[in-house]
C-alpha positions, 0 to 999 in steps of 0.5 A, a space after each residue: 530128707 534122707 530115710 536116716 534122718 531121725 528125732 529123738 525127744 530128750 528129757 535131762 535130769 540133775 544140775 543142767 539149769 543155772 550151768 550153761 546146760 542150753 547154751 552148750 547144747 545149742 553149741 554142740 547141736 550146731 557142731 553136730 549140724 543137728 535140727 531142734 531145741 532146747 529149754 528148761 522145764 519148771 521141774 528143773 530139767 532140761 527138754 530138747 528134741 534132736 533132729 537130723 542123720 541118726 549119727 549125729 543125733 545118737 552123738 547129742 544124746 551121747 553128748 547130753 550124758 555130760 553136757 556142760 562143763 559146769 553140770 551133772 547130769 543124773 539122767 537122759 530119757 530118750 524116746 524117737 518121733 517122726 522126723 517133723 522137717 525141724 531146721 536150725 537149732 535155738 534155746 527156746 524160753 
């Protein structure tokens, strides 16, 4: 792993369930090349964990500001953890 490599723990609040919000993440993250999941959470926000080079994270949190085309998003927590090794993206149930 490189000394960049960041993950960042995300919470996003507002319309983001019912509206593709975890099928484009997973997209987006992928295109990115960004390590980690997604899923929705019973209070009806949406949890993801990015992980990978501090650029292309900072781009998915930016990213989750508007997420899929359909949602609206009203906020995006974000705090930083220590990297865990995370490979592959996937929607988590």
């Amino acid at each position: 792993m490189t000394e960049d490599r960041i993950r960042a723990h995300v919470f996003v609040s507002g319309t983001v369930q019912g509206v593709r919000y975890r099928a484009s993440t997973r997209d987006a993250a992928r295109e990115h090349g960004v390590a980690g999941w997604v899923r929705n959470l019973d209070d009806g926000r949406v949890e993801a964990v990015f992980e990978g080079p501090k650029g292309p994270v900072e781009a998915m949190i930016e990213w989750c500001h508007t997420g899929s085309r359909m949602a609206s998003v009203d906020d995006v927590g974000v705090s930083y953890e220590d990297p865990t090794g995370q490979s592959g993206f996937q929607v988590r149930w």
